[in-house]
N, C-alpha and C positions, 0 to 999 in steps of 0.2 A: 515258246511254250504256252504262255498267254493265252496270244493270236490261236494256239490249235483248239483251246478248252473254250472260247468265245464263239470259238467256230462252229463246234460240236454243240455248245447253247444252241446255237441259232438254226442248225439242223434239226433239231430233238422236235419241235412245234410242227416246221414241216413234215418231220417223218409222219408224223401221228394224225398229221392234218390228210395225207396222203392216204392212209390206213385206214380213216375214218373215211373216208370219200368211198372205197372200193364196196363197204359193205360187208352185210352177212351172208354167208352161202346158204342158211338155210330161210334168207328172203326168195331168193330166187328159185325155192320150193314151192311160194306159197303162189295158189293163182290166184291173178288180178281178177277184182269184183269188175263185172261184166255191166253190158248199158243192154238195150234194143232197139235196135234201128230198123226201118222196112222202104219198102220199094218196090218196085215193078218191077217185070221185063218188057220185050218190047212188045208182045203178043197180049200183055193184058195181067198175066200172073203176078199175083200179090206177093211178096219174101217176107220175109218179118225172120229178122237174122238176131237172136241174145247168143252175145259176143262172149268169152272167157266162163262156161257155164261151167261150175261146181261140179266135181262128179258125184259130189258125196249126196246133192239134191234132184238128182236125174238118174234114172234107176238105168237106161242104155249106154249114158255116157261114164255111169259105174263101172259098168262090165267092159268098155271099152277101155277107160283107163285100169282096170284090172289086170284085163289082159295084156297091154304095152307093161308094167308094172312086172307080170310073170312073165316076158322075155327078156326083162334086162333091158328095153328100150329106155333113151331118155325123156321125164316128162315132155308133154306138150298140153297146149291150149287147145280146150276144144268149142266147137263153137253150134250152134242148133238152130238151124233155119224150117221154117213153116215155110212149105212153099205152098200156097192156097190158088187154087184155081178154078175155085167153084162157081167163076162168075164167068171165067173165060170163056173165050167159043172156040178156041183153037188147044191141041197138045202141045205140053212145052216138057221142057225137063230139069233135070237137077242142075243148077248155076253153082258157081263158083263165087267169092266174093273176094275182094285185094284192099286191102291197108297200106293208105299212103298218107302223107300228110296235106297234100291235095292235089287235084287232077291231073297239074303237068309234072308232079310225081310219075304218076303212073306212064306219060309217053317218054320218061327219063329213065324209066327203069326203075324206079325208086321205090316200087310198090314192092306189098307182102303177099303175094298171094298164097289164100288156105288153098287144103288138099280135100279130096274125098275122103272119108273115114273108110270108104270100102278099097279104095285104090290101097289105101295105107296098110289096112289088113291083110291084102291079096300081093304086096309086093314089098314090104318093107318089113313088118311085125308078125312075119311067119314064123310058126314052130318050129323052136328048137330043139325039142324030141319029140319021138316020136308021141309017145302017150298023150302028147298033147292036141295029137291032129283031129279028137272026136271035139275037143273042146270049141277049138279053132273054128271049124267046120258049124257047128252050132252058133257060134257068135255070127258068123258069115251068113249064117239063113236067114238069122232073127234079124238083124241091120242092115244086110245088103240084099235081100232079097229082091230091088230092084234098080239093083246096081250101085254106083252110085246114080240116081234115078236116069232110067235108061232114056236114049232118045225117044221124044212123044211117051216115057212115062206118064207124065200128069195127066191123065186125061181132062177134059172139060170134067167140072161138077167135081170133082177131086183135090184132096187137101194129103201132102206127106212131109214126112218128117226127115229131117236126117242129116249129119253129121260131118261136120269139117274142122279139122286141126289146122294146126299153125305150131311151128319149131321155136323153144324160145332158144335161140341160142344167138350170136353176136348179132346177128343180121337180123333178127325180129327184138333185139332192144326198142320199147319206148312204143310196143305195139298198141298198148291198151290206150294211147294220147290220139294215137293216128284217125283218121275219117275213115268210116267202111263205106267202099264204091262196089256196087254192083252192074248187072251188064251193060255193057255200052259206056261206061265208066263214069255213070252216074251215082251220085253221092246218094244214099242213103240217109233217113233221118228219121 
């Protein structure tokens, strides 16, 4: 009888040690403060990517997280790249960027790659009723009007704006620690 109440001591630390480890669920509401990293592509185009942006401080990525918010989606990060090409001599277009811990991450598979805000709109965070398809439709004009930016969007002398998430869910743990690689899987800084 002893042995079983010594036993139960020495359980009680760990349980609590365990419980303490897992966290609070309403951490993992809160979004990670974000850095800015930039980089080229290979034509010349300038990136400048601020990584986990606030929506409460960005009046598009407001209405974006608004709207995932009114369909019952679950949060995500979102992320705001400046694609500047106003020095360029060639069109380029809207890039993707991947989070990894570093480069041979990325030919291991290991990377995170963001999404377009317009892909995500257009195929994932569709209306649920209908009354809401004027709404949808408005958000889609104002954000995606050039896609997610179309091929040879940017033109030369051209600077746009525009939008990429990231899922936090088990597989984007630990995303805000990671390196952002842009095209050709160049790091970013």
């Amino acid at each position: 009888m002893r042995a079983r109440r010594m036993h139960a001591f020495a359980v009680i630390p760990l349980v609590a040690g365990v419980l303490a480890g897992c966290g609070d669920s309403k951490e993992q509401n809160v979004a990670p403060s974000g850095r800015t990293v930039s980089g080229e592509t290979e034509t010349g185009m300038e990136m400048k990517v601020d990584t986990f942006v606030d929506p409460a401080k960005d009046p598009e990525a407001k209405e974006l997280d608004a709207w995932r918010a009114t369909g019952g989606y679950p949060k995500v990060d979102i992320h705001r790249v400046t694609a500047d090409n106003t020095a360029g001599q060639t069109p380029d277009s809207g890039r993707l960027v991947r989070f990894a811990r570093d480069a041979s991450a990325l030919t291991s598979g290991g990377g995170v790659e963001a999404r377009f805000s317009c892909d995500v709109l257009a195929y994932e965070w569709v209306p649920v009723k209908d009354d809401q398809n004027a709404r949808w439709s408005a958000l889609r004009k104002k954000l995606c009007a050039d896609g997610p930016p179309k091929q040879d969007g940017i033109a030369p002398g051209q600077r746009k704006v525009y939008y990429l998430v990231t899922d936090r869910t088990f597989g984007e743990r630990g995303l805000r620690s990671l390196k952002v690689f842009g095209p050709r899987d160049v790091e970013f800084k």
